[in-house]
C-alpha positions as CSV (number, residue, x, y, z in Angstrom):
1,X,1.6,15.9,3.3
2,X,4.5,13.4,1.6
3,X,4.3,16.4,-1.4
4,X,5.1,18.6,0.8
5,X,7.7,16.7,2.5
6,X,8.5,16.8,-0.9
7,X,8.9,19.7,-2.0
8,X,10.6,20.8,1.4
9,X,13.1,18.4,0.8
10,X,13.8,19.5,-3.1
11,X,14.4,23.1,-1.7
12,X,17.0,22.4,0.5
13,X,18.9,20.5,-2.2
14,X,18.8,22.7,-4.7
15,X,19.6,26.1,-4.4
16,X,17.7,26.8,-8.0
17,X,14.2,26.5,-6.6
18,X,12.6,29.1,-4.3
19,X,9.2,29.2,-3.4
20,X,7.3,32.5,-5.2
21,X,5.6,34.7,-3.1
22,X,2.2,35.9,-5.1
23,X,0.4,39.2,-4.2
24,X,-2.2,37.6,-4.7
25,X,-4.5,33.9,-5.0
26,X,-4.1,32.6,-8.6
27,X,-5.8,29.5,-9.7
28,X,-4.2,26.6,-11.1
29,X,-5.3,26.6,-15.0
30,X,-5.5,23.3,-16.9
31,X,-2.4,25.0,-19.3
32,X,0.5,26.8,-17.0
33,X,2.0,29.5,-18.2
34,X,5.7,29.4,-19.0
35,X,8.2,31.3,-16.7
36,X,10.2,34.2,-18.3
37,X,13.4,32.9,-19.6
38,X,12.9,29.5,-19.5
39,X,15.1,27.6,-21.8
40,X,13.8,25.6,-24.9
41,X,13.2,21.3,-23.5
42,X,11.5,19.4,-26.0
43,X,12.3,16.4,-23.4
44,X,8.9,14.8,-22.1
45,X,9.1,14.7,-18.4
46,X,6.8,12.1,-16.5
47,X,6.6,12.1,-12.6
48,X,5.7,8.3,-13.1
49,X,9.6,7.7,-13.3
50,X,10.1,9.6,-10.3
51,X,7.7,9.0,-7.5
52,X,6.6,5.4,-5.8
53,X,3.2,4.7,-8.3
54,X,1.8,2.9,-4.6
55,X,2.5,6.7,-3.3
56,X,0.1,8.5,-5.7
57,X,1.3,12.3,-4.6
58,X,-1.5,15.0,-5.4
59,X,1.5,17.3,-7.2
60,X,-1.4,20.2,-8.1
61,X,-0.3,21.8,-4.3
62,X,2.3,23.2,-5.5
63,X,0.7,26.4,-6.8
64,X,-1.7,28.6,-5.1
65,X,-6.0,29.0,-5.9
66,X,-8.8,31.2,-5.1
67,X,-9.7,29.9,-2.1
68,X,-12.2,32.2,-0.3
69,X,-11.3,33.0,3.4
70,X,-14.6,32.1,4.4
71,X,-15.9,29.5,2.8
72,X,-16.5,26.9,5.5
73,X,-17.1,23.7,3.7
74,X,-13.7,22.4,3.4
75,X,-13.8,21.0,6.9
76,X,-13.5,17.8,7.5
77,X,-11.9,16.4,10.8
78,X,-9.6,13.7,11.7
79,X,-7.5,12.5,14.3
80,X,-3.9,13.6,15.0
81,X,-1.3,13.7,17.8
82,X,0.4,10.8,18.9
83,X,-0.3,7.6,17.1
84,X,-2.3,4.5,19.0
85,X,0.5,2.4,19.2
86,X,2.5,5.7,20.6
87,X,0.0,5.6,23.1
88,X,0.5,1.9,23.9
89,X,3.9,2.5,24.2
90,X,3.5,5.0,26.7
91,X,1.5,3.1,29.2
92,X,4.3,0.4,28.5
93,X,6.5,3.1,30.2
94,X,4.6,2.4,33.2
95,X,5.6,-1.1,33.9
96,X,8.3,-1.7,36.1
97,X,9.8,-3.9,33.1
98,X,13.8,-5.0,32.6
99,X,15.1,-3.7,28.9
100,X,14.5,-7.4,28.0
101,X,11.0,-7.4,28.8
102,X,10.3,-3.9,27.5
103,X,11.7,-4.7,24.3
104,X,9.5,-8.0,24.1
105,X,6.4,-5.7,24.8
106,X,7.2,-3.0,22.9
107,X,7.7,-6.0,19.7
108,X,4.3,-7.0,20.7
109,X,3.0,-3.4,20.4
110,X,4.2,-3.1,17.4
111,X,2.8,-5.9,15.8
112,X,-1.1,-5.1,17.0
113,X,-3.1,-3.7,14.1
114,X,-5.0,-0.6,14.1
115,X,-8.2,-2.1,15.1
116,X,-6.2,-3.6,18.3
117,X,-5.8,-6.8,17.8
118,X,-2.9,-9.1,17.6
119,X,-3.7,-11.9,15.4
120,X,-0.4,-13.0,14.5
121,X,0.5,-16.2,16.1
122,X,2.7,-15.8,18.9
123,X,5.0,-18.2,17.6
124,X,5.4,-16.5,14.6
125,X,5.9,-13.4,16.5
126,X,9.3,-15.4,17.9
127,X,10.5,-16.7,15.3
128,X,10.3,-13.0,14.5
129,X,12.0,-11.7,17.5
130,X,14.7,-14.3,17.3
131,X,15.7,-12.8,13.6
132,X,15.3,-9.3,13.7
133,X,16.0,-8.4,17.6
134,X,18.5,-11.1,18.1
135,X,16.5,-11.9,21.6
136,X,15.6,-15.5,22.1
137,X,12.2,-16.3,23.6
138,X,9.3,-18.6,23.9
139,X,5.0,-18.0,23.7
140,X,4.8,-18.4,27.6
141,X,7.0,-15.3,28.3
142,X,5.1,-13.8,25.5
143,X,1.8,-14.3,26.7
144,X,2.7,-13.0,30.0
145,X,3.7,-9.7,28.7
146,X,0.8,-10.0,26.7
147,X,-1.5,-10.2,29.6
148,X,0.0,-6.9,30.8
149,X,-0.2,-5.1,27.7
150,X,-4.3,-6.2,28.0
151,X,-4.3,-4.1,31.0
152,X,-4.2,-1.0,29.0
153,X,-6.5,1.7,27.6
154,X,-8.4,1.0,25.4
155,X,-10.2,-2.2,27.1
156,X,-9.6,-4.9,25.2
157,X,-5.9,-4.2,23.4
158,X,-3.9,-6.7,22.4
159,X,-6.8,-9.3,22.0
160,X,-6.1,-12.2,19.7
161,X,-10.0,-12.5,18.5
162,X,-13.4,-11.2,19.4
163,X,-14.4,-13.3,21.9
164,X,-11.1,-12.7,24.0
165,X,-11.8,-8.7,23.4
166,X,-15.3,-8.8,24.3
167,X,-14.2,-10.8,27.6
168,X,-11.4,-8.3,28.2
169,X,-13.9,-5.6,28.3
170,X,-17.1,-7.3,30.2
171,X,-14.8,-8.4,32.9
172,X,-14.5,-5.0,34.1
173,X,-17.9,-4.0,34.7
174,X,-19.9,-4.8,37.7
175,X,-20.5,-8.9,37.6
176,X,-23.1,-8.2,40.4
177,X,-25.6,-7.1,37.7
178,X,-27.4,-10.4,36.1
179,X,-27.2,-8.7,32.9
180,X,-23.6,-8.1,32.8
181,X,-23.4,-11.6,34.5
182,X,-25.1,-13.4,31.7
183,X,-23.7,-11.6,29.0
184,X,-20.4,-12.6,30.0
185,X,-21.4,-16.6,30.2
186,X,-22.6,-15.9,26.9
187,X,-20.1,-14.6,25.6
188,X,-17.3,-17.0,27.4
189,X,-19.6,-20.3,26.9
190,X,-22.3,-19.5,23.9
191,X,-20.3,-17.7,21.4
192,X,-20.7,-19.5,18.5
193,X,-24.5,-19.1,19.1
194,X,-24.4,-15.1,19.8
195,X,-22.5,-14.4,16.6
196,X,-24.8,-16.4,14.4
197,X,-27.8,-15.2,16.8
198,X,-29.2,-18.4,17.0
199,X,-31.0,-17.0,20.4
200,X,-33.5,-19.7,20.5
201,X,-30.5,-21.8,21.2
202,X,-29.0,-19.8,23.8
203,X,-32.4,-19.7,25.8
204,X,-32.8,-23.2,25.7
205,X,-29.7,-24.1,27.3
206,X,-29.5,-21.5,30.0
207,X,-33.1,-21.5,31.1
208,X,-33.6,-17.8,30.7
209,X,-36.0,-15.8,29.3
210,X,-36.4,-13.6,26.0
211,X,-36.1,-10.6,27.8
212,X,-33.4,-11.8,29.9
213,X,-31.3,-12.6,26.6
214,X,-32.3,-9.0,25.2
215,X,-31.1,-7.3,28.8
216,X,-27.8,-9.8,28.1
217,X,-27.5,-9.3,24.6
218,X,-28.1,-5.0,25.2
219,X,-24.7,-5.0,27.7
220,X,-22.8,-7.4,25.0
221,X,-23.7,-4.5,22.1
222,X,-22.1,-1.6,24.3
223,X,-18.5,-3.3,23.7
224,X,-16.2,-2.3,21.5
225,X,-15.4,-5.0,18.9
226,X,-12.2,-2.5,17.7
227,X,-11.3,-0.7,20.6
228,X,-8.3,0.5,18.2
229,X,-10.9,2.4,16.5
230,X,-11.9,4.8,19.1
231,X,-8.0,6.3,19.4
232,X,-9.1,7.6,16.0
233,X,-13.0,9.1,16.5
234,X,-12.9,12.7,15.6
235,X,-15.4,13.2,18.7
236,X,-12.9,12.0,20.9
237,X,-9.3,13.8,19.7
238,X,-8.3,17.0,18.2
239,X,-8.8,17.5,14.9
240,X,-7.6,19.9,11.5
241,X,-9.3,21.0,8.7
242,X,-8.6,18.6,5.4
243,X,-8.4,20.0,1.6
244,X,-10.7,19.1,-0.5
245,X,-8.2,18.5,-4.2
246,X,-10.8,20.2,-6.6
247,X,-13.2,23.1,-5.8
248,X,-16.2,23.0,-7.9
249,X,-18.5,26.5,-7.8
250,X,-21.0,27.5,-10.4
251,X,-21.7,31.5,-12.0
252,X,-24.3,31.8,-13.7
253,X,-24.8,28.5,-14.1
254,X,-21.2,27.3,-15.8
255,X,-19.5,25.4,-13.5
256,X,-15.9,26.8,-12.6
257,X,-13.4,23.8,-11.8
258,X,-10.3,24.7,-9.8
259,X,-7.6,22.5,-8.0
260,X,-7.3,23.6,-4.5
261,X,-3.7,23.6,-3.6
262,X,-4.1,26.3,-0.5
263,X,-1.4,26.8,1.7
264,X,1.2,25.3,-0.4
265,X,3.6,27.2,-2.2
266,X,4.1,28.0,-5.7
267,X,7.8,26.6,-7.2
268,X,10.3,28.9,-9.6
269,X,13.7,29.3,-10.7
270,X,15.8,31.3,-8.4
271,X,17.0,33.7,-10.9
272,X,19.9,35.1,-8.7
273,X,21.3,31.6,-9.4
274,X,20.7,30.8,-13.2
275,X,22.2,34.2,-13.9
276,X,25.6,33.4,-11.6
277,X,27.1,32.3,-14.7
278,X,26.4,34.9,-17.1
279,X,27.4,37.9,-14.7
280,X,30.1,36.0,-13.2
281,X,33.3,37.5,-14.1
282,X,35.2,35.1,-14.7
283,X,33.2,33.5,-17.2
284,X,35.7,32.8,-19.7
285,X,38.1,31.7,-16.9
286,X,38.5,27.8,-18.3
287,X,40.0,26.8,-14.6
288,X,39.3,23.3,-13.2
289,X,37.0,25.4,-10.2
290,X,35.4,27.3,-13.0
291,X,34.4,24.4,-15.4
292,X,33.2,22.8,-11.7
293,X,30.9,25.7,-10.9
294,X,29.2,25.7,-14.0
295,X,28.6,22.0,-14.0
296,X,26.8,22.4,-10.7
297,X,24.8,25.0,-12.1
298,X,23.7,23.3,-15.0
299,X,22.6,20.2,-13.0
300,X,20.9,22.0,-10.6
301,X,19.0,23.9,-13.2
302,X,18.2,21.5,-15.2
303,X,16.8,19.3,-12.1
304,X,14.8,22.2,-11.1
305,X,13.3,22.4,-14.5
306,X,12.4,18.7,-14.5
307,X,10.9,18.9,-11.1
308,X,8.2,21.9,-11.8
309,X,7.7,20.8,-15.6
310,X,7.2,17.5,-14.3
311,X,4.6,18.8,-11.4
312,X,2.9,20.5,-14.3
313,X,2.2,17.4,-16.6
314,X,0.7,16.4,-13.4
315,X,-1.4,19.3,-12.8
316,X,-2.6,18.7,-16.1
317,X,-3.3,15.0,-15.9
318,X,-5.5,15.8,-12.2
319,X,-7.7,18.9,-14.2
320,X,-8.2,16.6,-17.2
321,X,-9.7,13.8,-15.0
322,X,-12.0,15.8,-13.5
323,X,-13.0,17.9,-16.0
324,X,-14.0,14.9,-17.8
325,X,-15.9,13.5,-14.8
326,X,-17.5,16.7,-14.3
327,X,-18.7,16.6,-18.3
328,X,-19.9,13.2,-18.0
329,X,-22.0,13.8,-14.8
330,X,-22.8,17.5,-15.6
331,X,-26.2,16.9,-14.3
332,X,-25.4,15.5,-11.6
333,X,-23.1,18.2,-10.1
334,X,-26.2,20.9,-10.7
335,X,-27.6,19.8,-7.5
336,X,-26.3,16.7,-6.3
337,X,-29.6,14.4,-7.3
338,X,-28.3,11.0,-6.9
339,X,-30.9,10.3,-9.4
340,X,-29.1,12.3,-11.7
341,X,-26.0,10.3,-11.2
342,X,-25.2,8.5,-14.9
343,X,-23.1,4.9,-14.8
344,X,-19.9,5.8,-15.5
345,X,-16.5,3.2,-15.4
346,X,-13.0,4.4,-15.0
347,X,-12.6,3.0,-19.0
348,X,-15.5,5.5,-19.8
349,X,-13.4,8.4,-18.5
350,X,-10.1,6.8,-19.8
351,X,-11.4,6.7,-23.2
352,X,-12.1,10.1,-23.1
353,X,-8.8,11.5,-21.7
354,X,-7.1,8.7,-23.2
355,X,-5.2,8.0,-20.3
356,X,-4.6,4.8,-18.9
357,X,-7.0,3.3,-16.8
358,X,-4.6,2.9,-13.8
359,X,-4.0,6.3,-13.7
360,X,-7.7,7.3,-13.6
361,X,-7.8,4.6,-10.9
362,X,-5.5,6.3,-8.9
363,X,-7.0,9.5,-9.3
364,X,-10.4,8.1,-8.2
365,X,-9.5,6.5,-5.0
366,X,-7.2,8.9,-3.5
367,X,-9.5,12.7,-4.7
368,X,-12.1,15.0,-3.0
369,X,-14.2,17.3,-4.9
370,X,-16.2,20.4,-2.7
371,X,-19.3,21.5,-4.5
372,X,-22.1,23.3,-3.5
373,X,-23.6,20.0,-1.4
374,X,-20.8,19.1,0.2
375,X,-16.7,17.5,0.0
376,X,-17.3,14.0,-2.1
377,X,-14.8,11.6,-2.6
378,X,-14.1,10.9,-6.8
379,X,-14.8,7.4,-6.7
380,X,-18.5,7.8,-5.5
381,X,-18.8,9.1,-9.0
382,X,-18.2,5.5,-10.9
383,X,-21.2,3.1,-11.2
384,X,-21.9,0.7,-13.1
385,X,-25.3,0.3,-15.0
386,X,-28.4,-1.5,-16.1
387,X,-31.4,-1.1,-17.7
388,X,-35.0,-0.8,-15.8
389,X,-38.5,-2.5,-17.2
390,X,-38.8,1.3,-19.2
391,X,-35.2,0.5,-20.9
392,X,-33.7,3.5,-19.4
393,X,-30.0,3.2,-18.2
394,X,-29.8,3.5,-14.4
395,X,-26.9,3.5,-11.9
396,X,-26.4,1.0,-9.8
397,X,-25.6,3.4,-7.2
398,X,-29.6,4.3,-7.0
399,X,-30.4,0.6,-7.0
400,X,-27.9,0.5,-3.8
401,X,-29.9,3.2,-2.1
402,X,-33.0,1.7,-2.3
403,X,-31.5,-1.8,-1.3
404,X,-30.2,0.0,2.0
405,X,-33.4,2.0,2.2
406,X,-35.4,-1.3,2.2
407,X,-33.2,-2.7,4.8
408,X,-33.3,0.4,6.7
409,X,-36.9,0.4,7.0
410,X,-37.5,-3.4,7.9
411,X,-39.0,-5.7,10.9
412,X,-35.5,-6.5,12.5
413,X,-36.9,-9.4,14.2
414,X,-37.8,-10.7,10.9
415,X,-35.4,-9.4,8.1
416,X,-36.0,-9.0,4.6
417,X,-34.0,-12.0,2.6
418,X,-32.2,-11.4,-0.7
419,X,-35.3,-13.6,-2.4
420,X,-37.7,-11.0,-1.1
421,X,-35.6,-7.8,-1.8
422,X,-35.2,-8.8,-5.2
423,X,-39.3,-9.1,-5.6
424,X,-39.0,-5.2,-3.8
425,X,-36.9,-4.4,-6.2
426,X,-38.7,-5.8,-9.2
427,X,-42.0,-3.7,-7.9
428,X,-40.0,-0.6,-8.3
429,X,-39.1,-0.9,-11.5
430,X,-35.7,-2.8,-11.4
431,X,-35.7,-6.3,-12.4
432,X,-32.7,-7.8,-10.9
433,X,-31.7,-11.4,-9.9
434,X,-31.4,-12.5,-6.4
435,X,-27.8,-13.4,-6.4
436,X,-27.6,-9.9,-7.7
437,X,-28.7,-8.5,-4.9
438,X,-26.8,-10.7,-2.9
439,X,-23.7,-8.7,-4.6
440,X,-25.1,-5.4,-4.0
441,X,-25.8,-5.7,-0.2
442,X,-22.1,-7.3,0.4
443,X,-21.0,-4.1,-1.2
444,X,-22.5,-2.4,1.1
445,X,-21.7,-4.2,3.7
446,X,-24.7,-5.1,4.9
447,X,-24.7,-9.1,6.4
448,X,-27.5,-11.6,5.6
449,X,-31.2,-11.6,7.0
450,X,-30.5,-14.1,9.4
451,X,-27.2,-11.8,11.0
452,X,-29.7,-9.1,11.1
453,X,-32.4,-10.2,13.3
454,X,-32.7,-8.1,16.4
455,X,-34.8,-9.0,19.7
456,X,-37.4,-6.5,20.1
């Protein structure tokens, strides 16, 4: 989307670029052609001098590919419309507020994160307001607009920690039901406990009993601890199809790498314009508006040039990548076997393309390949690797799976510790240390045995 603000932006600048108008799909091949006419440049152009490097831009879109009408697989929904702090701001309209207080709040809004919290201090936040709004305040008028602002939808905005958004949220149900009842002394008087489920403790002290705590502990779990999160649930807003960057299909069992740059259009010289000079006239007219014209000309050409041979280099760099990840995991694409899956580091691919590694970095983390079993994201691709008891170089990625399989499949009320996964593990095949595995499972985000226990 910011390449083709992009690009939007360059044709309304320079009258030497037009978008081309193809009777047909073309494919982006790793080597462009070069346009009729087009003037000798033995300059190297790099895009890296011209766009933000933090702003990685996925340049390929900028000629069309053979994307078929109906293939279906390039779906992938997310949430658009108005932002989440739009919507805050728009139930902020519905306070009878002065424009002091509404610009307070709307500061506040501003500064809760997309999950919906505001953990900034509030005196911070004044400091803040003092500086950049000129508007002098203190945390007690703060915390009163704050207080309204936790009125809104989603339950729980505006929260400063967990405990204050889980509170937030069990306040509005029916306090009536013991469960709801309990859960919310819990949650207001035994948090500490809850969060490091040291239930034992919690029973002891409130006289209750196991399946008290589980009813309890059931109404605490239906919360949201990120009510920002749910602005942005594809089941809950509209959503628009994403484009995958490469598509990967296979005839006759060669695989056929394309970039995808569908619906975006192809950049050329406007030739009306390069030729103005030669058919002009007046050409050998040496008058002040003259010599002004064709300096204009010239800049604008030669800008135009710059922009699409730069774009190309780019093109180039993108099919490069992933050609040379799709060599180095060409079993792997066949059918998608994780198993299949070789370790592979960004310096593996970077030594190949000889490219720097940053740059295969940032192709990685911001790319989407569609194959035959589904839209993956690059960086799934890099692994590292060790050896199993039959010397045989595995992925880590496959050691990963069967960590989270393990997990998966055990007794929740008494989870598997790192010390007994690691003896799992060393059954399979895979003779790994515990502190190993330690790493692994924090990569997957998976907490300790102890913060998995569940009451049955």
């Amino acid at each position: 989307m910011q390449l083709e603000q992009r690009i939007k932006e360059e044709l309304e600048v320079n009258p030497m670029l037009e978008e081309t108008v193809p009777e047909e799909n073309n494919t982006v091949e790793l080597e462009s052609e070069e346009k009729e006419n087009k003037d000798d440049n033995t300059d190297e152009f790099s895009l890296e001098d011209y766009y933000n490097e933090d702003e990685y831009i996925p340049s390929y879109k900028l000629s069309t590919s053979n994307y078929s009408s109906d293939d279906k697989r390039s779906d992938i929904p997310f949430s658009v419309g108005s932002t989440f702090h739009e919507y805050l701001e728009s139930q902020l309209g519905e306070l009878q507020l002065d424009d002091r207080q509404h610009a307070l709040a709307s500061f506040l809004i501003g500064n809760i994160d997309d999950d919906g919290y505001l953990r900034r201090k509030l005196d911070a936040v004044v400091d803040d307001i003092a500086f950049l709004q000129n508007i002098k305040t203190d945390e007690v008028e703060l915390i009163d607009l704050l207080h309204k602002i936790q009125e809104f939808e989603p339950l729980g905005v505006g929260s400063r920690d967990l405990r204050e958004c889980l509170l937030l949220q069990i306040e509005e149900k029916d306090l009536h039901m013991p469960a709801i009842k309990l859960a919310m002394n819990i949650i207001k008087n035994h948090f500490e406990e809850f969060t490091h489920k040291h239930y034992d403790k919690i029973i002891s002290r409130l006289g209750i009993s196991e399946d008290e705590l589980k009813s309890a502990i059931d109404e605490i779990l239906k919360l949201n601890p990120k009510p920002g999160s749910t602005f942005s649930d594809p089941a809950n807003r509209a959503s628009e199809q994403v484009t995958p960057d490469f598509l990967l299909e296979y005839k006759d069992d060669n695989p056929i790498l394309t970039l995808n740059a569908k619906n975006v259009p192809e950049l050329r010289i406007n030739r009306s314009y390069a030729d103005l000079i030669d058919n002009n006239p007046k050409k050998d007219d040496n008058s002040k508006q003259q010599k002004e014209l064709i300096s204009f000309v010239k800049q604008k050409l030669d800008s135009a040039k710059w922009f699409i041979d730069a774009i190309k280099q780019r093109q180039n760099t993108l099919m490069v990548t992933m050609q040379t990840i799709l060599d180095y995991q060409k079993e792997y694409f066949k059918d998608g076997d994780d198993k299949k899956l070789r370790p592979m580091i960004l310096k593996d691919i970077a030594d190949v393309t000889r490219l720097d590694i940053s740059t295969i970095s940032r192709v990685a983390n911001s790319k989407y390949i569609q194959t035959n079993f589904g839209i993956i994201p690059l960086k799934y691709f890099f692994s590292e690797g060790m050896q199993n008891e039959a010397g045989e170089e595995v992925s880590t990625r496959e050691i990963k799976k069967i960590l989270k399989e393990c997990i998966e499949n055990e007794e929740k009320r008494k989870p598997v510790t790192d010390d007994q996964l690691a003896d799992i593990l060393k059954q399979k095949g895979y003779p790994i240390a515990r502190r190993t595995v330690a790493k692994y499972r924090e990569q997957l985000e998976i907490p300790v045995a102890r913060l998995r226990k569940e009451l049955n």
